[in-house]
C-alpha positions in Angstrom: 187.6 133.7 74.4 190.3 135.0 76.0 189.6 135.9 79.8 190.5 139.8 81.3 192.1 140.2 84.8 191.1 141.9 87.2 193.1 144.6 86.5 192.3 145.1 82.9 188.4 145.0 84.1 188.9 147.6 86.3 190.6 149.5 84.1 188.1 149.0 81.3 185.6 150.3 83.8 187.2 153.0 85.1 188.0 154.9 82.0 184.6 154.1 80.5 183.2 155.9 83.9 185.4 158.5 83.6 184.2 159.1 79.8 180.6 159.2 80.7 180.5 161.0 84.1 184.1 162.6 84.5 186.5 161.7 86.6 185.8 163.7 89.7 182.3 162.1 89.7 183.5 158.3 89.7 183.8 156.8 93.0 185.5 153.6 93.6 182.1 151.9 94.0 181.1 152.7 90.9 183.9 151.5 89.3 183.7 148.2 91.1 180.3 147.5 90.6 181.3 148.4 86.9 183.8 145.7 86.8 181.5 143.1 88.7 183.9 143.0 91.5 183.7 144.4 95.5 184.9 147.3 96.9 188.1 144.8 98.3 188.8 143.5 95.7 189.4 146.8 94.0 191.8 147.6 96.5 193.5 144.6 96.0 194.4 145.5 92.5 194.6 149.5 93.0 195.6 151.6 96.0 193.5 154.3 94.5 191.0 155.6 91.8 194.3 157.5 90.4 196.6 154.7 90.3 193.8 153.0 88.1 194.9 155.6 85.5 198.6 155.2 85.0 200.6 152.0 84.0 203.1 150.5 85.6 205.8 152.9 85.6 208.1 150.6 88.2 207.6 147.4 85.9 208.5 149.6 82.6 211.3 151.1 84.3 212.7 147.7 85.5 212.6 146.4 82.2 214.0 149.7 80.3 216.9 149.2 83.0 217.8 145.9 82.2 218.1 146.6 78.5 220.9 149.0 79.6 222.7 147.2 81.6 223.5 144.9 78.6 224.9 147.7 76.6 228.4 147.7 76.1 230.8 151.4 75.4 230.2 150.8 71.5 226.4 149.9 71.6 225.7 152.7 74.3 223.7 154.8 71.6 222.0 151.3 70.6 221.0 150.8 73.8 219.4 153.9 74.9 217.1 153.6 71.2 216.1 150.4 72.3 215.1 151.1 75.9 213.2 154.5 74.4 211.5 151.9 72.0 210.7 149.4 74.8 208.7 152.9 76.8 206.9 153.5 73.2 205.9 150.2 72.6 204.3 149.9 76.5 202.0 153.0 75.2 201.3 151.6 71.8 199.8 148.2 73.5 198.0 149.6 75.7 196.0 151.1 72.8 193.2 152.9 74.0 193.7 153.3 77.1 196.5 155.3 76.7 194.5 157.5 74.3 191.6 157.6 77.3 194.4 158.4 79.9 195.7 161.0 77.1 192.3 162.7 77.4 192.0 162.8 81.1 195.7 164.0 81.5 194.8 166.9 79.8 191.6 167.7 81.5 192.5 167.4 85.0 195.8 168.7 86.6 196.7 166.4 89.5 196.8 163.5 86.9 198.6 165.6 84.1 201.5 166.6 86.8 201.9 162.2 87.8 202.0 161.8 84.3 204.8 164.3 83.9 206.9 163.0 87.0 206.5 159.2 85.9 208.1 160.5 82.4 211.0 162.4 84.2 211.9 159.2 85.6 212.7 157.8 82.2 214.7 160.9 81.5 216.6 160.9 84.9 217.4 156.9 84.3 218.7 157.7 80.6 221.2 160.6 82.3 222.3 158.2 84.9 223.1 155.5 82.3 225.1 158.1 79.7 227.3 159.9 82.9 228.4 156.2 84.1 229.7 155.7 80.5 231.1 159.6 80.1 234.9 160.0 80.4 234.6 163.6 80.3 233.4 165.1 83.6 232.7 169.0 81.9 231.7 167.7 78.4 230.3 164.1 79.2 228.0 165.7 82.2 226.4 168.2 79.4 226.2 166.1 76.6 224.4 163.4 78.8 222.0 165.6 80.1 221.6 166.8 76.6 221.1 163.5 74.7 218.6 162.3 77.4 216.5 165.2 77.1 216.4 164.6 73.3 215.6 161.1 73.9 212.5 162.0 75.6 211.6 164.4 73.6 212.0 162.5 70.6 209.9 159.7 72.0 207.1 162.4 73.9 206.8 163.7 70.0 206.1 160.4 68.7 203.9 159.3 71.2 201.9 162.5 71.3 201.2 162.3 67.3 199.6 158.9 68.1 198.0 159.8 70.7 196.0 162.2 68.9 195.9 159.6 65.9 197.9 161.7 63.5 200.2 158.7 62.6 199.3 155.1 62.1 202.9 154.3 61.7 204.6 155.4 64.9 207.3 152.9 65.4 208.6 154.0 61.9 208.0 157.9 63.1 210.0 156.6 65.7 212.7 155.6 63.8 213.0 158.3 62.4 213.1 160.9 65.0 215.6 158.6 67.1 217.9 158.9 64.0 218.0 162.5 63.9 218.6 162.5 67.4 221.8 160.2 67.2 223.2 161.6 64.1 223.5 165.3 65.9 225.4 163.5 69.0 227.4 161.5 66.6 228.2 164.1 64.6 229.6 165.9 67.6 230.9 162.8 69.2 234.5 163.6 68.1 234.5 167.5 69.7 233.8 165.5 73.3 236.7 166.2 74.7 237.3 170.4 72.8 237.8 172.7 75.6 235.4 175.9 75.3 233.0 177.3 77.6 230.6 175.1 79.2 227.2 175.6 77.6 223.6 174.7 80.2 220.3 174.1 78.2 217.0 173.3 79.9 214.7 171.2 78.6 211.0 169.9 79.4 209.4 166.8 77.8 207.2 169.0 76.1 209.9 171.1 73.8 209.3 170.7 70.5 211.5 168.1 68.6 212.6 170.3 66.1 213.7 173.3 68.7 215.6 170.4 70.3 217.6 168.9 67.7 219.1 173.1 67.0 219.6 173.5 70.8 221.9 170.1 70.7 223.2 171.1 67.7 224.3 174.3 68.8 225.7 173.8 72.2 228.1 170.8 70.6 229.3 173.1 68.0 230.3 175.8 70.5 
């Protein structure tokens, strides 16, 4: 029998706490006697009952980092797919606690808004990563902030079907959004450098995949 951590104890405890008596009623306490531990040792593991709730964004990021800093100017599109995957696959294993901080994200607004800032992070690193490797400052700028946006939105889509259990094949969902996502920019890679009027889109992680993919499509064919 393989023996938990601390961590994952706590975190068992917490969200089964949280299920039964909601998440404003759960006090630390509870949560550590739940777990069998003290009241230190809980905030040896956790600064707070919050930070109990979300992965960890730093460690994800790190590694999502490194896997771009390996990518070379032809495997840039290659790269930013397989960091997406690597933020996908962090959800998938954490099975159902992602589904229970899913729940909880929806229910109560503080948490919903850290959930939404730790995702913009992933969107902000993507940006950084395609404007380093743009050698258009009007086009490259736009079509960076573009193609991260779609990233995340492709991967939010994904994610959000299996959160909900609508897919038992997400990695293959995956797939496939991410494909339809790189075939629009690749499409347009060649009109890069066209002059024309410069064309600003805003985008949230929660646009729908489908609005995206005409947005991008649209603002590279003008």
């Amino acid at each position: 029998m393989v023996k938990r951590s601390v961590h994952e104890r706590l975190s068992e405890a917490a969200f089964a706490l949280f299920e039964e008596r909601g998440y404003d009623a759960t006090t630390v306490d509870a949560i550590a006697e739940r777990a069998g531990v003290g009241r230190t040792t809980f905030f040896r593991a956790f600064s707070t009952k919050e930070d109990v709730i979300f992965p960890d964004h730093a460690a994800v990021l790190a590694r999502v980092r490194a896997r771009l800093d390996t990518a070379t100017p032809e495997t840039t599109l290659v790269a930013l797919t397989e960091a997406s995957r690597l933020v996908l696959l962090h959800y998938l294993g954490e099975g159902d606690l992602a589904r229970g901080r899913y729940r909880l994200t929806s229910s109560v607004p503080a948490l919903r808004d850290r959930e939404l800032t730790s995702r913009q992070h992933y969107q902000r690193l993507f940006r950084e990563f395609l404007r380093q490797r743009s050698t258009d400052d009007r086009r490259g700028e736009l079509r960076a902030d573009l193609l991260a946006a779609a990233v995340v939105t492709a991967h939010n889509h994904v994610l959000r079907r299996w959160l909900r259990e609508l897919t038992l094949e997400p990695e293959a969902e995956f797939d496939l959004a991410m494909a339809e996502v790189m075939a629009q920019f690749s499409e347009g890679a060649g009109q890069a450098a066209a002059e024309g009027p410069t064309s600003v889109i805003v985008l949230t992680s929660s646009t729908d995949l489908d609005a995206t993919v005409a947005r991008v499509r649209a603002a590279l064919a003008s």
